[in-house]
C-alpha positions, -999 to +999 in steps of 0.1 A: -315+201-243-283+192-236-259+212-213-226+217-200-238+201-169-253+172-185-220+152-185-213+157-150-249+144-139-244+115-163-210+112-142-224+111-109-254+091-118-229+059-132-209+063-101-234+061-078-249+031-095-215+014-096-217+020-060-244+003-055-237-025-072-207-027-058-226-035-024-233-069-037-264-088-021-281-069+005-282-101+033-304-105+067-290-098+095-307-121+124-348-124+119-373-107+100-379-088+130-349-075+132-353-048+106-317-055+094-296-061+069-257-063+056-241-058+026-226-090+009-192-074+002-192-058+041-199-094+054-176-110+029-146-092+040-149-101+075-154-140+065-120-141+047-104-122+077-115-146+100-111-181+075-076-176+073-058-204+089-031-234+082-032-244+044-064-226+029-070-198+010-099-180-002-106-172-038-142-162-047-168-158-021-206-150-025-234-154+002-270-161-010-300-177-001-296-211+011-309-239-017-348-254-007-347-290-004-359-292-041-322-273-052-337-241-055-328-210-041-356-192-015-376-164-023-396-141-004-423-169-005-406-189+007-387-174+037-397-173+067-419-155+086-413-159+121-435-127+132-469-140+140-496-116+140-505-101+174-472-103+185-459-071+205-432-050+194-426-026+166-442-038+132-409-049+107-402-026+082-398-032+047-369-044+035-343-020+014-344-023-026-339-058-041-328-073-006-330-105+002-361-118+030-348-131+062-342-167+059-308-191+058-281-182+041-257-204+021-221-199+017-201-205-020-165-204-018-136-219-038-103-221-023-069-236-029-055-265-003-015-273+008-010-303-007+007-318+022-027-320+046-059-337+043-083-319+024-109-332+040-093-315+071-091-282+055-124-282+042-133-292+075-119-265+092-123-235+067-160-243+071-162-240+106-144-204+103-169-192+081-200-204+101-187-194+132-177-158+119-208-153+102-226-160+135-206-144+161-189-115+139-220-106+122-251-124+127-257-140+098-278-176+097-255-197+077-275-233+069-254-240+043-216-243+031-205-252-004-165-251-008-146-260-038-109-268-042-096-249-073-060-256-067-030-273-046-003-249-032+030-259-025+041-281-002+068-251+010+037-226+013+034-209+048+011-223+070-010-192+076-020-180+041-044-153+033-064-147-003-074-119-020-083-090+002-120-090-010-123-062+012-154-039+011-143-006-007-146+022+018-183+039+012-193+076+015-196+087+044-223+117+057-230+140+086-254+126+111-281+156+108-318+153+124-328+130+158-323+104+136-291+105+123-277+121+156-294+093+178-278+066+152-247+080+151-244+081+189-252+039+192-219+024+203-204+004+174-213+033+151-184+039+129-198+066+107-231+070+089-227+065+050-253+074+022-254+043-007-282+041-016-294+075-008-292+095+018-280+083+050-314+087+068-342+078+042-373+090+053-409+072+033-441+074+043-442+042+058-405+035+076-373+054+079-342+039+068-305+044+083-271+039+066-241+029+087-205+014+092-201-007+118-169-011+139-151-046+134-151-055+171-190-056+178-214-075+158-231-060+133-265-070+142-262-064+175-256-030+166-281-027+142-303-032+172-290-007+193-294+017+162-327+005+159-334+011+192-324+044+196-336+060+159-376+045+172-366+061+206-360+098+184-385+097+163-421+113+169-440+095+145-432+058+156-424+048+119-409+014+119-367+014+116-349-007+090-304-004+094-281-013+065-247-020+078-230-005+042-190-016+060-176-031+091-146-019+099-117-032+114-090-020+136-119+006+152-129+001+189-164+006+204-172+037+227-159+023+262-187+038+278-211+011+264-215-013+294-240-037+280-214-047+249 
């Protein structure tokens, strides 16, 4: 039966799948271990903020597994498990839906070059950006880096040049409600809690599940961590913690009462 209400659920249901989609990848954030992961478009905008530099800029960007030795891409076969069994610690949660495993990470980008520099050079040194952001910034294992030029700019461009701002679209936020969402929201580095895919504490049978943005000057796994951390620390029932960091975002300081950084 159809019903003035229909269209509206239709509504909410096609945006909140655009949403999603709109995440991009869902990528690993340190080790299996780790319980963590980062949304492609979250980790994208802080690359292209941190590749921009004398006579480079980005165009597209994506992150993805990194390519096997046979020119294939990994899969959750054939990542690896660094978690042997008997080790102590928590047991690693499952991963979100249609995330990628932990394992390394390759980097496709296509950017245009000033024409009066070595594009060796830039190639050189845009590459080094991105590795080193995705490592210190976020946490990201980068084995891999595959740049193409697409164009020459002008030999009058400016020699700091930034692309297109790729930037993650700003994602719902929620109220943190429950020991978890009130221990998560309380971590250091804790922008906000946001609810994606779902609410932003998911609760299964199995593992529990939190949603967050992360602030732009601590990195993102290391916060997931601390999330981590202190969700299992609030909980009663010892259910293993995943953390999806959802947006990191800039221009928002930690708490200064976090010490360890």
């Amino acid at each position: 039966m159809t019903t003035e209400r229909s269209p509206q659920r239709a509504d909410g249901w096609t945006a909140a799948v655009r949403q999603r989609l709109g995440l991009g990848r869902l990528l690993p954030l340190g080790s299996e271990a780790d319980g963590a992961w980062i949304a492609e478009t979250a980790a994208a905008s802080v690359l292209r903020g941190a590749a921009t530099g004398p006579g480079a800029v980005l165009g597209t960007l994506r992150i993805g597994p990194a390519l096997a030795a046979t020119g294939t891409e990994t899969t959750g076969a054939g990542a690896r498990a660094e978690s042997p069994a008997g080790t102590p610690g928590p047991a690693a949660p499952p991963p979100p839906p249609s995330a990628l495993p932990a394992g390394p990470l390759r980097i496709e980008a296509e950017f245009s070059a000033a024409g009066d520099r070595p594009l060796p050079d830039t190639a050189t040194a845009l590459r080094a950006a991105l590795v080193a952001a995705a490592s210190t910034r976020l946490g990201l294992e980068v084995a891999e880096v595959d740049l193409r030029v697409t164009a020459l700019l002008d030999d009058g461009a400016p020699d700091q040049v930034t692309g297109p701002s790729g930037g993650s679209a700003s994602v719902p936020t929620a109220q943190a409600e429950g020991p978890a969402g009130t221990a998560a929201a309380g971590v250091p580095g804790v922008v906000a809690l946001t609810r994606v895919l779902g609410s932003a504490v998911h609760t299964a049978a199995d593992h529990v599940r939190i949603e967050v943005a992360t602030a732009g000057d601590r990195r993102a796994l290391d916060v997931a961590r601390s999330v981590r951390t202190a969700v299992s620390a609030a909980l009663t029932d010892r259910l293993p913690v995943s953390v999806l960091v959802t947006e990191v975002v800039e221009g928002v300081g930690g708490r200064e009462e976090d010490a360890t950084g």
